[in-house]
LONUVEX-248857 format. One record per residue (C-alpha): chain; residue in one letter; residue number from 0; x, y, z. Coordinates in Angstrom, 3 decimals. Example, Ala and Ser with C-alpha at 12.3 -4.5 7.8 and 13.67 -1.06 7.14 Angstrom:
<nodes>
<node><chain>A</chain><resn>A</resn><resi>0</resi><X>12.300</X><Y>-4.500</Y><Z>7.800</Z></node>
<node><chain>A</chain><resn>S</resn><resi>1</resi><X>13.670</X><Y>-1.060</Y><Z>7.140</Z></node>
</nodes>
This chain:
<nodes>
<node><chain>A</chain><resn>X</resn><resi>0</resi><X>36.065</X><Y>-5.978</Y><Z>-23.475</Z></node>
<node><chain>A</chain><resn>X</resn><resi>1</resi><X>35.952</X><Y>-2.497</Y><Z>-22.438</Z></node>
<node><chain>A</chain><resn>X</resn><resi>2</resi><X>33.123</X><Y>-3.354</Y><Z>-19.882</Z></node>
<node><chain>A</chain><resn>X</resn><resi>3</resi><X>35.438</X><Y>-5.886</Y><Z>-18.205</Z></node>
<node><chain>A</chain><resn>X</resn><resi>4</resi><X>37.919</X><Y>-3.027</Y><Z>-17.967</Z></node>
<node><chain>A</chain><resn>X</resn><resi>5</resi><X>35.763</X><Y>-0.653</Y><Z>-16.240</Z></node>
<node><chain>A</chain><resn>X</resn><resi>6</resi><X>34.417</X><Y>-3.324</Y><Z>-13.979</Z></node>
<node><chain>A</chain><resn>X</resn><resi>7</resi><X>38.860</X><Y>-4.199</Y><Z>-13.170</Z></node>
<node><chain>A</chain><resn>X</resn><resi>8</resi><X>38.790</X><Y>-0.526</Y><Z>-12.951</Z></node>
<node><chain>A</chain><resn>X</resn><resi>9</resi><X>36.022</X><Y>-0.007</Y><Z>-10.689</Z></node>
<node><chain>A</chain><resn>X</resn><resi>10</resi><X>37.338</X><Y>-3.385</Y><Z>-8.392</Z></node>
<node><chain>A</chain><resn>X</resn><resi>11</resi><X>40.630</X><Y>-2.016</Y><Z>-7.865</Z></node>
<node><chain>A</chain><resn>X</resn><resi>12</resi><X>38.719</X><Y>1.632</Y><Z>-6.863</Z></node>
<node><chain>A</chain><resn>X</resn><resi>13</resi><X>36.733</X><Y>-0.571</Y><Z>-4.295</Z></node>
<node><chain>A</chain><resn>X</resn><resi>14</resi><X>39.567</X><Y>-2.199</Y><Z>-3.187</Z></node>
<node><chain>A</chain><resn>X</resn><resi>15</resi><X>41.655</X><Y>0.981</Y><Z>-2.537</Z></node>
<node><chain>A</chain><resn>X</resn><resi>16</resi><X>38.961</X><Y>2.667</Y><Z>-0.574</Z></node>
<node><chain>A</chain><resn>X</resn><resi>17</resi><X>38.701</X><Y>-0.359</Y><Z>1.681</Z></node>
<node><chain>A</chain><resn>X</resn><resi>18</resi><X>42.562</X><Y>-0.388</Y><Z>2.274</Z></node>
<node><chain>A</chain><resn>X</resn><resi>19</resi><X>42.212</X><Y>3.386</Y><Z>3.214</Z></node>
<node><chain>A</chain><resn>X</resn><resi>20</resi><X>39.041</X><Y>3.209</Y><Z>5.007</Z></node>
<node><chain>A</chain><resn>X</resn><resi>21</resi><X>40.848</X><Y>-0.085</Y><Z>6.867</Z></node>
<node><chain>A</chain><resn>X</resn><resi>22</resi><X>43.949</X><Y>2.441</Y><Z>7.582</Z></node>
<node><chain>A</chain><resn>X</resn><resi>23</resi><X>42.108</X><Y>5.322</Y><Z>8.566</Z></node>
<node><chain>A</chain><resn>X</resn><resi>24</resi><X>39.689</X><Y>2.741</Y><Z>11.027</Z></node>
<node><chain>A</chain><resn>X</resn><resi>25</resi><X>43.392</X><Y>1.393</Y><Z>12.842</Z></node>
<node><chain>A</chain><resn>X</resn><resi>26</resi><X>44.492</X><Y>5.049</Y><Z>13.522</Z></node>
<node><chain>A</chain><resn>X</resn><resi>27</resi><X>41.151</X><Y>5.600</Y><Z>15.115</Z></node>
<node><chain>A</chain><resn>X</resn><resi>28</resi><X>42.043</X><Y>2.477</Y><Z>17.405</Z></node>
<node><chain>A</chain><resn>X</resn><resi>29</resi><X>45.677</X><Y>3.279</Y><Z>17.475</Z></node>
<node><chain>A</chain><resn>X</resn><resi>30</resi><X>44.683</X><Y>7.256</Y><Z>18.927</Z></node>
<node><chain>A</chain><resn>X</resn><resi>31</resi><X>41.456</X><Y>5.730</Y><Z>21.160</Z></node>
<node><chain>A</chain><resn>X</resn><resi>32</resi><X>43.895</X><Y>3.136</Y><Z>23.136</Z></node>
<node><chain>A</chain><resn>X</resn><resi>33</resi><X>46.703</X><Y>5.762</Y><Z>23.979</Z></node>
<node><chain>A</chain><resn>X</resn><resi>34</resi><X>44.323</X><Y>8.140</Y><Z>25.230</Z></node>
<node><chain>A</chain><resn>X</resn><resi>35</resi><X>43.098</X><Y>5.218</Y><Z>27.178</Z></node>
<node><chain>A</chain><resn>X</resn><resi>36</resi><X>45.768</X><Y>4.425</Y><Z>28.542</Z></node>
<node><chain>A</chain><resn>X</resn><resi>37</resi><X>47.316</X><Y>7.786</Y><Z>29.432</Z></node>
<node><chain>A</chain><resn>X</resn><resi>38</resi><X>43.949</X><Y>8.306</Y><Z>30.803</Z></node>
<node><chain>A</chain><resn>X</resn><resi>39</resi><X>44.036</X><Y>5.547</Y><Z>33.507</Z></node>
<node><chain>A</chain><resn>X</resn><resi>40</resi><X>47.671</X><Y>5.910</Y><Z>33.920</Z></node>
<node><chain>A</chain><resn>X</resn><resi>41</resi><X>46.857</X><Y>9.700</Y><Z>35.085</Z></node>
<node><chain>A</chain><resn>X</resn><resi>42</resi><X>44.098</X><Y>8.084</Y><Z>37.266</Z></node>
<node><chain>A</chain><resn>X</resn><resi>43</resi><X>46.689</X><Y>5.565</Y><Z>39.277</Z></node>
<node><chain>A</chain><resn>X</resn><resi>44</resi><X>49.200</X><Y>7.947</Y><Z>39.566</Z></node>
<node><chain>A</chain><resn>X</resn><resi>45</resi><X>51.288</X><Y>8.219</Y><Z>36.567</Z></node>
<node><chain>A</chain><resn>X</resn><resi>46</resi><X>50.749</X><Y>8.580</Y><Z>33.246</Z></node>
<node><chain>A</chain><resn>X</resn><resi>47</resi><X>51.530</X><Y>11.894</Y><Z>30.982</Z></node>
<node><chain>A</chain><resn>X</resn><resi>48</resi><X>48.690</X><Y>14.400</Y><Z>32.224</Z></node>
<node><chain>A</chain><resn>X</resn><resi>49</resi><X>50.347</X><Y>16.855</Y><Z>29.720</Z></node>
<node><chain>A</chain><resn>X</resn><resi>50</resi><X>49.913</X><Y>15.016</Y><Z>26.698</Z></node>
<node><chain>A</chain><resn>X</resn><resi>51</resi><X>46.121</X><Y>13.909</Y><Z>27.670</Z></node>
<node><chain>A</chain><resn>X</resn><resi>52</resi><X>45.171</X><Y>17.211</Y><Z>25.264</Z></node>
<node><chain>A</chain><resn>X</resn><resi>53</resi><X>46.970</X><Y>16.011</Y><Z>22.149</Z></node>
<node><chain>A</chain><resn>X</resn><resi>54</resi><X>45.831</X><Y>12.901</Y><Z>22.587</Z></node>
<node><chain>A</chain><resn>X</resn><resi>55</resi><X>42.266</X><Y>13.565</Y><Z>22.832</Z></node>
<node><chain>A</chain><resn>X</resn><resi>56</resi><X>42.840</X><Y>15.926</Y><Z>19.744</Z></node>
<node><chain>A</chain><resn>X</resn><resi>57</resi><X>44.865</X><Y>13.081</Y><Z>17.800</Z></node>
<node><chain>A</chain><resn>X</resn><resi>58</resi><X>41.348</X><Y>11.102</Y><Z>18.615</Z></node>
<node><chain>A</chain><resn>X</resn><resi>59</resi><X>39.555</X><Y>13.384</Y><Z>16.662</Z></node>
<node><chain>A</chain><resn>X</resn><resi>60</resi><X>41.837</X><Y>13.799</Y><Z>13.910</Z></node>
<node><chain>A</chain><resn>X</resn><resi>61</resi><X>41.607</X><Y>10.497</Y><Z>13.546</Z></node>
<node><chain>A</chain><resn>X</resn><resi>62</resi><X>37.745</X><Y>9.907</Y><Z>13.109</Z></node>
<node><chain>A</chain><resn>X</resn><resi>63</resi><X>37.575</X><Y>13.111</Y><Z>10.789</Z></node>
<node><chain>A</chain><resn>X</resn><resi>64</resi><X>40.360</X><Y>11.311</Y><Z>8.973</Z></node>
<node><chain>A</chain><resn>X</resn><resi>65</resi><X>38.156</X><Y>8.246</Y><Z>9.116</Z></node>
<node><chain>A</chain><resn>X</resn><resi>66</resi><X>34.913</X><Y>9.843</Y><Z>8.120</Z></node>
<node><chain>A</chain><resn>X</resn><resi>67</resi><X>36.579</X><Y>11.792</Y><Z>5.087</Z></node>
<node><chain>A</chain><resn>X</resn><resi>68</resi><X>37.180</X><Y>8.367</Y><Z>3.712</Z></node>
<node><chain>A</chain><resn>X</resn><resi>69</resi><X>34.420</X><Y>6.316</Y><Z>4.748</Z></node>
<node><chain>A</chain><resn>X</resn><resi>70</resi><X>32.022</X><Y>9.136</Y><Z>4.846</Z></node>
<node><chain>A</chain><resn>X</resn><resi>71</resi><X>29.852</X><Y>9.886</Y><Z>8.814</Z></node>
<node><chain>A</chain><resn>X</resn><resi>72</resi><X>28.970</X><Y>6.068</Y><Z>8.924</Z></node>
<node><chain>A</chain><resn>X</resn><resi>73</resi><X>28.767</X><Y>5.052</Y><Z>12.628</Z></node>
<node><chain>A</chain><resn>X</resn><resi>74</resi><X>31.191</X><Y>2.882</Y><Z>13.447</Z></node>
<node><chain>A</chain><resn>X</resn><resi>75</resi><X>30.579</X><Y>2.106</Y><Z>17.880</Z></node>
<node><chain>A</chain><resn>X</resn><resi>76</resi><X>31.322</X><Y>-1.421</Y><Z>17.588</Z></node>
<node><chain>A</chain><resn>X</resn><resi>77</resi><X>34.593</X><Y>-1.038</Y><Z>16.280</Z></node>
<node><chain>A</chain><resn>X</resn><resi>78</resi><X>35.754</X><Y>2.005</Y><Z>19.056</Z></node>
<node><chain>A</chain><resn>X</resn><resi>79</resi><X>33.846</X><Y>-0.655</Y><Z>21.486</Z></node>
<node><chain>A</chain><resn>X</resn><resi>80</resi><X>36.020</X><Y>-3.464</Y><Z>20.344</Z></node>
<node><chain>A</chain><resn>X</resn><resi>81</resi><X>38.898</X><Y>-1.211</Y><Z>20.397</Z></node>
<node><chain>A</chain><resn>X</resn><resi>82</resi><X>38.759</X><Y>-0.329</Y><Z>24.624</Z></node>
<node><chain>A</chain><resn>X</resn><resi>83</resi><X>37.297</X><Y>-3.676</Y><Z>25.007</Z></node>
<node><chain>A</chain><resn>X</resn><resi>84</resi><X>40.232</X><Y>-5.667</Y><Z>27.376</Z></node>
<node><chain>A</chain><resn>X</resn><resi>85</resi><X>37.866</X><Y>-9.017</Y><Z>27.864</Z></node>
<node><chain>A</chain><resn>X</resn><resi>86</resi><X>37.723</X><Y>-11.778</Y><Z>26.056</Z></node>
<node><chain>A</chain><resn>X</resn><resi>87</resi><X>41.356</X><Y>-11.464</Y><Z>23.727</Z></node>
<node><chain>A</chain><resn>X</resn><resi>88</resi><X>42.613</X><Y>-15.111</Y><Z>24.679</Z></node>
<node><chain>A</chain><resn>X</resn><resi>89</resi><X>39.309</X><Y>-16.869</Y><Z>23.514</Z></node>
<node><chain>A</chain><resn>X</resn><resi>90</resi><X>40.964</X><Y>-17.719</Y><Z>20.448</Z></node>
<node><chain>A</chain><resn>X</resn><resi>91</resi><X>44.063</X><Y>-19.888</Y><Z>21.806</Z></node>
<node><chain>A</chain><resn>X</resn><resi>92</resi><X>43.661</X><Y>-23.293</Y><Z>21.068</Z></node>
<node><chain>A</chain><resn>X</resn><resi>93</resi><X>45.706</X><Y>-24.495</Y><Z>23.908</Z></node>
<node><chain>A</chain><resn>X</resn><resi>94</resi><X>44.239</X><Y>-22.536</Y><Z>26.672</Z></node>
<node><chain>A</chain><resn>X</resn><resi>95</resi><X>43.434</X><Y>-25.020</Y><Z>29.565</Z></node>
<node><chain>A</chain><resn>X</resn><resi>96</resi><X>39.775</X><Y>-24.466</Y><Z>31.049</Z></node>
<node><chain>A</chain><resn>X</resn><resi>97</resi><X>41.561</X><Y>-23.764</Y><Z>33.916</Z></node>
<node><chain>A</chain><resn>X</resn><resi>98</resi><X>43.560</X><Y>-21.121</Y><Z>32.049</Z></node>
<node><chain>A</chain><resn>X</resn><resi>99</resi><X>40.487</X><Y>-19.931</Y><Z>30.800</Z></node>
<node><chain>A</chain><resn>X</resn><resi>100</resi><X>38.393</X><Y>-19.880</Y><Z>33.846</Z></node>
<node><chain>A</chain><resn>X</resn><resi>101</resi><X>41.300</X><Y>-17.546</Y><Z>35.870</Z></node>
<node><chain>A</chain><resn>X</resn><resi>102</resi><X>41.721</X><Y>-15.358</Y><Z>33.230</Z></node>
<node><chain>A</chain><resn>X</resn><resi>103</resi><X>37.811</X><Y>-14.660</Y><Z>33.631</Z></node>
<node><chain>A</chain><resn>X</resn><resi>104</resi><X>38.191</X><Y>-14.290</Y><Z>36.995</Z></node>
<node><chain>A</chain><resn>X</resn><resi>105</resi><X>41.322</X><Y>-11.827</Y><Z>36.448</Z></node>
<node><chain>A</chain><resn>X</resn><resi>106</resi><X>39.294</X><Y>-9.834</Y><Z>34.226</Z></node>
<node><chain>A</chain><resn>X</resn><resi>107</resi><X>36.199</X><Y>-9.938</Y><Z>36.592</Z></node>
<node><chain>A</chain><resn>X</resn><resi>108</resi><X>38.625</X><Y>-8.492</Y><Z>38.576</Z></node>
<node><chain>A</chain><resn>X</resn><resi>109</resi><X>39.860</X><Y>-5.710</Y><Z>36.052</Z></node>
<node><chain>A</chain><resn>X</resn><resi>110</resi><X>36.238</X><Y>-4.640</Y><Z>35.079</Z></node>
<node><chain>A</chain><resn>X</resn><resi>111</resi><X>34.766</X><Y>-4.050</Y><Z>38.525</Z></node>
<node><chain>A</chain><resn>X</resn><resi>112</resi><X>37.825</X><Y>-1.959</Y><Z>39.432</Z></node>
<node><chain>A</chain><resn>X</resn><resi>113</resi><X>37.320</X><Y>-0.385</Y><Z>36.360</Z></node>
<node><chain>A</chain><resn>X</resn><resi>114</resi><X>33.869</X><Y>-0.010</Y><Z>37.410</Z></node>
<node><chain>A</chain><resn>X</resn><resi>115</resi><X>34.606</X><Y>1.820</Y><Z>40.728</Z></node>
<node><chain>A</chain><resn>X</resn><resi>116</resi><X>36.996</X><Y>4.009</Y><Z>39.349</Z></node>
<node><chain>A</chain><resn>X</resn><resi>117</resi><X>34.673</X><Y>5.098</Y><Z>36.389</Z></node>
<node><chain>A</chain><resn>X</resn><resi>118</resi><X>32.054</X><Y>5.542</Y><Z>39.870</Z></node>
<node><chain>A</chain><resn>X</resn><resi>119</resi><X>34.210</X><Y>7.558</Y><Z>42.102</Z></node>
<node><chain>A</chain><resn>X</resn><resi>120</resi><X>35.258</X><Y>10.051</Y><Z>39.494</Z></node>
<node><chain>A</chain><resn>X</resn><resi>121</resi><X>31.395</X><Y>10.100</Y><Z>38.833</Z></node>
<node><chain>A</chain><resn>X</resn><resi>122</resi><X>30.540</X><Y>10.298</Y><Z>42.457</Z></node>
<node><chain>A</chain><resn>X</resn><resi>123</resi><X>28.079</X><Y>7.401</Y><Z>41.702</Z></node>
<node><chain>A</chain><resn>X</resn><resi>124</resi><X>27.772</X><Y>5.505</Y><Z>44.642</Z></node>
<node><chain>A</chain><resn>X</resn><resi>125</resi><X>25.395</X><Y>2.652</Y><Z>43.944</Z></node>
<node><chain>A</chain><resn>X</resn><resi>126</resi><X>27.629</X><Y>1.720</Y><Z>40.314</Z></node>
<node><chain>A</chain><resn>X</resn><resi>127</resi><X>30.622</X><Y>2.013</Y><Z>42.574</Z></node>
<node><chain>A</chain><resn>X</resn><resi>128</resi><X>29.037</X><Y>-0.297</Y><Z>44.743</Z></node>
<node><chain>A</chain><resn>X</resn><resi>129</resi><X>27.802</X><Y>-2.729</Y><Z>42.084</Z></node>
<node><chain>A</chain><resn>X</resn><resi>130</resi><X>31.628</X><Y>-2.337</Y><Z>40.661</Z></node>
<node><chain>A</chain><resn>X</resn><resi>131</resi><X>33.108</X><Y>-3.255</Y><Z>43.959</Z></node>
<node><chain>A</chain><resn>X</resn><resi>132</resi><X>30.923</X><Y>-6.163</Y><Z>44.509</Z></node>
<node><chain>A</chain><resn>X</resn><resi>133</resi><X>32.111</X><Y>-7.546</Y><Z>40.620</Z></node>
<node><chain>A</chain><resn>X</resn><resi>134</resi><X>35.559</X><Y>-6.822</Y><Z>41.564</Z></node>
<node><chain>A</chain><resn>X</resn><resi>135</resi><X>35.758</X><Y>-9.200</Y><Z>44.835</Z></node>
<node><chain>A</chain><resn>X</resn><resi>136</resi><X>33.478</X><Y>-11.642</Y><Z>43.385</Z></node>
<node><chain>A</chain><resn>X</resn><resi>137</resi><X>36.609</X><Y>-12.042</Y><Z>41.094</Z></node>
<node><chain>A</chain><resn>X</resn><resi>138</resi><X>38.876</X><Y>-12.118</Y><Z>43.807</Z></node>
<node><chain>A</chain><resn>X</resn><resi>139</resi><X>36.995</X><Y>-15.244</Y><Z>45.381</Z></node>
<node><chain>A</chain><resn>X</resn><resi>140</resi><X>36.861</X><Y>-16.644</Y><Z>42.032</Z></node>
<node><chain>A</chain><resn>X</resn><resi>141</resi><X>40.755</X><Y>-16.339</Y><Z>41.389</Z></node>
<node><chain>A</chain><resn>X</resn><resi>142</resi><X>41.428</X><Y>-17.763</Y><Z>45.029</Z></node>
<node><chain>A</chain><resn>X</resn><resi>143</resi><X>39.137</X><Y>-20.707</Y><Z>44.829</Z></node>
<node><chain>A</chain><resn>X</resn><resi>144</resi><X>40.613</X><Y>-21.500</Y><Z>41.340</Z></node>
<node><chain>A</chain><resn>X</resn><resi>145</resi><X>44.101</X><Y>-21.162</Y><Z>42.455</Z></node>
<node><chain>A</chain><resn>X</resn><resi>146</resi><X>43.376</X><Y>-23.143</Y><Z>45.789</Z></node>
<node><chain>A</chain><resn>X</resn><resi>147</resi><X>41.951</X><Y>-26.321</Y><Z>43.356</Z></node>
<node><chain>A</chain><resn>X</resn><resi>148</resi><X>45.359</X><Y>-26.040</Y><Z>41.604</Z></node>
<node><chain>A</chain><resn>X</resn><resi>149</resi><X>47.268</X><Y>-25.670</Y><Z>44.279</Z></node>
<node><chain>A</chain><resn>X</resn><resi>150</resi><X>45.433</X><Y>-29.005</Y><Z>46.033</Z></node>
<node><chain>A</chain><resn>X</resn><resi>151</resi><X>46.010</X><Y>-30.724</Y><Z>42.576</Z></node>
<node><chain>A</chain><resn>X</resn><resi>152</resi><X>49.336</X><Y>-29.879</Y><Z>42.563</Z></node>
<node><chain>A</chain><resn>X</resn><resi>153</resi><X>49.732</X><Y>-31.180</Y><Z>45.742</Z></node>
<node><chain>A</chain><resn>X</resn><resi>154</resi><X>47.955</X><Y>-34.464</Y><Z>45.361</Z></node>
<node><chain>A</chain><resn>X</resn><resi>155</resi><X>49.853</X><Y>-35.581</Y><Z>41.848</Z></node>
<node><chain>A</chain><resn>X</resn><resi>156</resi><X>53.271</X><Y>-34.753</Y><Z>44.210</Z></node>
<node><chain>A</chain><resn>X</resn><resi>157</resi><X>52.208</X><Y>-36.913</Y><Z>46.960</Z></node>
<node><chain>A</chain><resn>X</resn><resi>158</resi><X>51.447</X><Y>-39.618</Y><Z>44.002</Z></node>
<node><chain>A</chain><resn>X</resn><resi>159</resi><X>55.440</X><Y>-39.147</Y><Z>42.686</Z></node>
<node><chain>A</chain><resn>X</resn><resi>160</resi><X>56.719</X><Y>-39.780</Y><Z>46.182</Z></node>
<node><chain>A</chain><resn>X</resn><resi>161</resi><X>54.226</X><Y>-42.538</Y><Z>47.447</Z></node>
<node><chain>A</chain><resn>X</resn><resi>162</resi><X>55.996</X><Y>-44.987</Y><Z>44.481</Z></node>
<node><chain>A</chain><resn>X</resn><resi>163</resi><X>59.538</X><Y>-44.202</Y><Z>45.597</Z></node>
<node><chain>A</chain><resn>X</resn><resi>164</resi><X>58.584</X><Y>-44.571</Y><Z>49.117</Z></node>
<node><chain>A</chain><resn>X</resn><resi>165</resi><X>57.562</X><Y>-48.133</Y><Z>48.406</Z></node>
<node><chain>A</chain><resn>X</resn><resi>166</resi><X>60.521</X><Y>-49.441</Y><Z>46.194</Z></node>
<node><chain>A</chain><resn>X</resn><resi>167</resi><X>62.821</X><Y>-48.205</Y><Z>48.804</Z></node>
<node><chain>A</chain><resn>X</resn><resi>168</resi><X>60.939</X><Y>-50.466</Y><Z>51.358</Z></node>
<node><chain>A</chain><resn>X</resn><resi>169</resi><X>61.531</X><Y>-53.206</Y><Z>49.347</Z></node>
<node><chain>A</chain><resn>X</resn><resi>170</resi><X>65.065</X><Y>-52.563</Y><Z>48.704</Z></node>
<node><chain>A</chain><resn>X</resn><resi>171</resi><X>65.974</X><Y>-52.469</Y><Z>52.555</Z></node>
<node><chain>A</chain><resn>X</resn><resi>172</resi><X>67.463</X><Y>-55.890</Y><Z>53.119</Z></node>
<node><chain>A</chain><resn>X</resn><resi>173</resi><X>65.424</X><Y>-57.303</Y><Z>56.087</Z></node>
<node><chain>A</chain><resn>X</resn><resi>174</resi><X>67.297</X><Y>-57.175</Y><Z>59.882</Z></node>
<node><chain>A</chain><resn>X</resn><resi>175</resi><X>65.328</X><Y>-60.338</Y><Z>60.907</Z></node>
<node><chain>A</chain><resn>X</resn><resi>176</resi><X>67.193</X><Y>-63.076</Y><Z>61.333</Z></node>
<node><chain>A</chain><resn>X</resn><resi>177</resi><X>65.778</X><Y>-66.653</Y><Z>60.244</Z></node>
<node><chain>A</chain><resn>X</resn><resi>178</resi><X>65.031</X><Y>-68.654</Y><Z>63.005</Z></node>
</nodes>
């Protein structure tokens, strides 16, 4: 009996050191996305350049924090996943294909403009290049897929007024007269 203790013991141990490693790992995401986005809010314009040192230093806090718990284990995918914009509507059942294909295009968009930015500041011309090219290959995409709808749209209206057009015709009492 005391064996099955230990091992209740040494579950709810595990368990704790998950919940606190799982903590730790969202602060890390929580301090990486509002450096982020301070960060490209500073590049458009905006943003809080004064805070851009505390948050870099709430970053690190934040992975020491991490790595006390869960000890130096690399953990990329995760601060990957964290920046990573793409791909967070996959999951929605009811997402059209069409849905789906323009919000590929909008994010085709999003990471070749991300991609010249990243460039300029860089002073890499051939990625800014390559970034530009991603970018308004995107744009085409999002026009032609908004054109289609827009055509579609147009045809299934034509359809709701071609009936009514027609039972009207036939309602018209005829000005012929019999003869």
């Amino acid at each position: 009996m005391k064996v099955v203790a230990e091992n209740s013991e040494a579950e709810l141990e595990a368990r704790r050191k998950q919940e606190a490693t799982d903590r730790a790992r969202e602060q890390v995401v929580r301090a990486l996305r509002e450096l982020a986005a301070n960060l490209l809010r500073v590049i458009r314009g905006a943003g809080k350049p004064w805070t851009l040192g505390q948050d870099a230093a709430e970053v690190v806090i934040a992975i020491e924090a991490y790595q006390e718990i869960a000890g130096p284990t690399l953990f990329a995918d995760d601060i990957a996943a964290a920046l990573r914009i793409q791909e967070h509507y996959r999951h929605l059942p009811s997402l059209s294909s069409r849905e789906a294909e323009r919000l590929d295009a909008e994010e085709q968009v999003v990471r070749g403009a991300l991609q010249v930015v990243a460039s300029k500041l860089l002073g890499q011309r051939t990625q800014e290049a390559a970034g530009d090219d991603e970018m308004h290959r995107g744009i085409r995409e999002f026009g032609e897929i908004r054109a289609e709808a827009k055509r579609e749209h147009l045809v299934a209206m034509r359809a709701l007024k071609a009936p009514k057009a027609r039972s009207k015709a036939r309602a018209r009492p005829s000005t012929k007269k019999p003869g």
